[in-house]
C-alpha positions in Angstrom: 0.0 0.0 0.0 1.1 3.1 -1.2 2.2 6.5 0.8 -0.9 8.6 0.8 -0.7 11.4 -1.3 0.7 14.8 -0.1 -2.3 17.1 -1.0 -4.6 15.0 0.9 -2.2 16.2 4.2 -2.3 19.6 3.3 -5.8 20.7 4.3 -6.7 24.0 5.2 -5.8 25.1 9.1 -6.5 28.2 11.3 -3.4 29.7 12.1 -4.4 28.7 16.0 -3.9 24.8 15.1 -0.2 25.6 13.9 0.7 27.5 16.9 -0.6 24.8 18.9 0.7 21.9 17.1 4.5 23.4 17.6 3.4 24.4 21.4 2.8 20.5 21.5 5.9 19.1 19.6 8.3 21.6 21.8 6.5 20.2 25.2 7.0 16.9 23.4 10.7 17.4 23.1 11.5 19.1 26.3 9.2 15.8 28.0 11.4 14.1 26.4 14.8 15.3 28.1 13.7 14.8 31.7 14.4 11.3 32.8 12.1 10.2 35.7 11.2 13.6 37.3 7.6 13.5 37.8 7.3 16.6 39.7 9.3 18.4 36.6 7.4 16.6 33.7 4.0 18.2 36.2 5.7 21.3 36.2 6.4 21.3 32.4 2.8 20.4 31.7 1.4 23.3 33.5 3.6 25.5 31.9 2.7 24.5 28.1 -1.2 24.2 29.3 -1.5 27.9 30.6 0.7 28.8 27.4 -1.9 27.2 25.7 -4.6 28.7 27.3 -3.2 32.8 26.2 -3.4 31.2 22.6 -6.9 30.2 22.3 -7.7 33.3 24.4 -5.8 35.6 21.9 -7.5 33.9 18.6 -10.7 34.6 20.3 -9.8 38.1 20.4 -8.8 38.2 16.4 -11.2 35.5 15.5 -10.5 35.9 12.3 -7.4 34.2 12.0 -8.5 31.5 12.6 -10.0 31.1 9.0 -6.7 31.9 7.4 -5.5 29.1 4.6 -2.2 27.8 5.6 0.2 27.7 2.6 3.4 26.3 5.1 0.8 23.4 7.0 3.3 20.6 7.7 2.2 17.0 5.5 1.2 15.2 8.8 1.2 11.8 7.8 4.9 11.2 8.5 4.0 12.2 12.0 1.2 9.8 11.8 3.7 6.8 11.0 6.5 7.6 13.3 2.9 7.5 16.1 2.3 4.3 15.2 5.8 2.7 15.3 6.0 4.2 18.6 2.6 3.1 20.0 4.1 -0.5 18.4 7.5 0.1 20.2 5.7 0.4 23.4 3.6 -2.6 22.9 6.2 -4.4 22.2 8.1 -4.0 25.3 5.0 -5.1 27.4 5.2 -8.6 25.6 6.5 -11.3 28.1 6.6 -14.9 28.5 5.2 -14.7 31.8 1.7 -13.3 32.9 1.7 -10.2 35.5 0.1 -11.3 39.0 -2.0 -8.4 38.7 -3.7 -8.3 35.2 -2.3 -11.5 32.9 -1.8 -11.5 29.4 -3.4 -7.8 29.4 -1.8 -4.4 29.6 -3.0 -0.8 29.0 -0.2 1.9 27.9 -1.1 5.6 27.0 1.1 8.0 24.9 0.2 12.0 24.0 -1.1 12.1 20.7 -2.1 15.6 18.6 -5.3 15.9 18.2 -4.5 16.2 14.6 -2.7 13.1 14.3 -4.9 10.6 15.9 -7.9 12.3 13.3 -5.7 12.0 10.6 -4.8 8.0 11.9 -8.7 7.5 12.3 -10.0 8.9 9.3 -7.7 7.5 6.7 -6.3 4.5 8.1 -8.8 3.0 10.7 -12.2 4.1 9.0 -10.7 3.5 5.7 -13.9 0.9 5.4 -15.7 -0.6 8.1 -13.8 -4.2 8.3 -12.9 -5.1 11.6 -14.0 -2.3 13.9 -16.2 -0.5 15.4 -16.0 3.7 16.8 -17.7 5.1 19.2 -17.5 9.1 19.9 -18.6 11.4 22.6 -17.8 15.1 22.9 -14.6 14.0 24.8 -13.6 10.7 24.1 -13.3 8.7 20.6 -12.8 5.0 21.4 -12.6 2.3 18.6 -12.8 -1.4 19.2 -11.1 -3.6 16.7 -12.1 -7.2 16.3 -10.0 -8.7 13.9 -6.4 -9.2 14.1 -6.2 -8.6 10.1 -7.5 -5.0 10.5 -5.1 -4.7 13.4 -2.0 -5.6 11.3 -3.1 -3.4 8.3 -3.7 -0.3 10.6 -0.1 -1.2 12.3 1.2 -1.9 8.5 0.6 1.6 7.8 3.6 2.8 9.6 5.9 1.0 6.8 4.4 3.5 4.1 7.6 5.3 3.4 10.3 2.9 4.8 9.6 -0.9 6.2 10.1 -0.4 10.0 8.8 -3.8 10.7 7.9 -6.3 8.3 3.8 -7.3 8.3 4.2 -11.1 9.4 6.4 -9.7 12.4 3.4 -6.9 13.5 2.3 -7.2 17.1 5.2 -10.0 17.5 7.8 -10.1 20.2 10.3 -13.5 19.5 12.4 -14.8 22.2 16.0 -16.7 21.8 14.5 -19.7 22.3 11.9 -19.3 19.3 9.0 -18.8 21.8 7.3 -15.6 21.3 4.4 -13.6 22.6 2.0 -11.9 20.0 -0.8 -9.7 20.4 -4.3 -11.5 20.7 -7.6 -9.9 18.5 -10.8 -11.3 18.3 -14.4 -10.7 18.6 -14.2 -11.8 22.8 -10.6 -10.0 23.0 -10.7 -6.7 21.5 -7.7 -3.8 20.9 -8.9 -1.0 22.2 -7.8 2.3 20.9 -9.2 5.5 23.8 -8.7 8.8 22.1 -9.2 11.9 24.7 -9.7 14.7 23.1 -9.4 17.4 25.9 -6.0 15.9 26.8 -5.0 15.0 23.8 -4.3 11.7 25.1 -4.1 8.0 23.4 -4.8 4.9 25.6 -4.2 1.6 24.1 -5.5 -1.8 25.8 -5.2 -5.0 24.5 -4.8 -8.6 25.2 -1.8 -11.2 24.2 -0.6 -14.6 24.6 2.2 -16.6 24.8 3.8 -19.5 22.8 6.5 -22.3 24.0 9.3 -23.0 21.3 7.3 -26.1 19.9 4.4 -23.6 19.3 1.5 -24.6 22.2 -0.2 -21.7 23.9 0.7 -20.8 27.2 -1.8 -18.0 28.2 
């Protein structure tokens, strides 16, 4: 499947949704630079938020810029692929051979996500047709259930557009040095969840896996 083309990226934005897509990128990097500092990362949050907050203010004072056409609106989808081999980076890390006491062969991981991005993700890659999921959306939160590990693998394949990251039969795949390997689990009783909060900008992911001994029978 083929990149998507350019001009479909570059739609027309108010002026306020590029000042606050690089507020977001710079939080994103400076995030990114404190190690394990929770009361930092809290502080730096804060910061961005009430800078935020003076934005939306001050394009509701010149509301008209807000209907501007943007001729230097970044092609997003490169941002949308380097999103989803992250969220699979993460995944992948939470793969093990052995259950957690707490919640086995199920984990929940969240990443910040533009607003822009995740749309962009759901609208051409998710609801590209109707196979294998269903979405539900409030005023705050867009959650999508998929139930079918082939529409998993070709929302996940999308991230190999440009460049393969990660070939397709290796998707959702973590394999150990004994030729065991855990792998994500989707069906219609164990769904991947994908929780999209739109005030915070948030992704959750949820989902279900299992695990395999070297001569290929199911642990979980």
């Amino acid at each position: 499947m083929g990149a998507f083309p350019k001009s479909n990226m570059a739609a027309e934005v108010g002026v306020e949704g590029i000042i606050r897509r690089s507020l977001f990128l710079c939080r994103l990097d400076i995030l990114g630079k404190i190690d394990s500092d929770d009361q930092q990362r809290y502080a730096v949050r804060k910061i961005f938020n009430g800078i935020d907050g003076l934005v939306r203010n001050v394009c509701d004072q010149y509301g008209s810029v807000r209907h501007l056409n943007s001729h230097v609106f970044m092609d997003m989808w490169p941002m949308a692929e380097r999103t989803l081999f992250r969220v699979h980076e993460a995944i992948l890390r939470r793969l093990r051979s052995t259950p957690t006491s707490t919640t086995p062969w199920f984990c929940t991981l969240t990443r910040e996500v533009p607003f822009e991005v995740f749309n962009l993700i759901l609208n051409q890659v998710i609801s590209h047709n109707s196979f294998g999921h269903t979405t539900t959306e409030t005023t705050a939160v867009i959650r999508v259930l998929v139930i079918d590990d082939r529409k998993l693998s070709y929302i996940f394949n999308r991230m190999n557009d440009e460049q393969v990251r990660v070939p397709r039969n290796e998707l959702l795949m973590k394999t150990f040095e004994d030729t065991s390997y855990a792998k994500v689990v989707v069906n219609e009783e164990y769904n991947f969840i994908f929780k999209y909060n739109k005030n915070s900008e948030v992704l959750t992911v949820s989902f279900n896996y299992g695990f395999w001994n070297a001569f290929g029978i199911a642990q979980h």
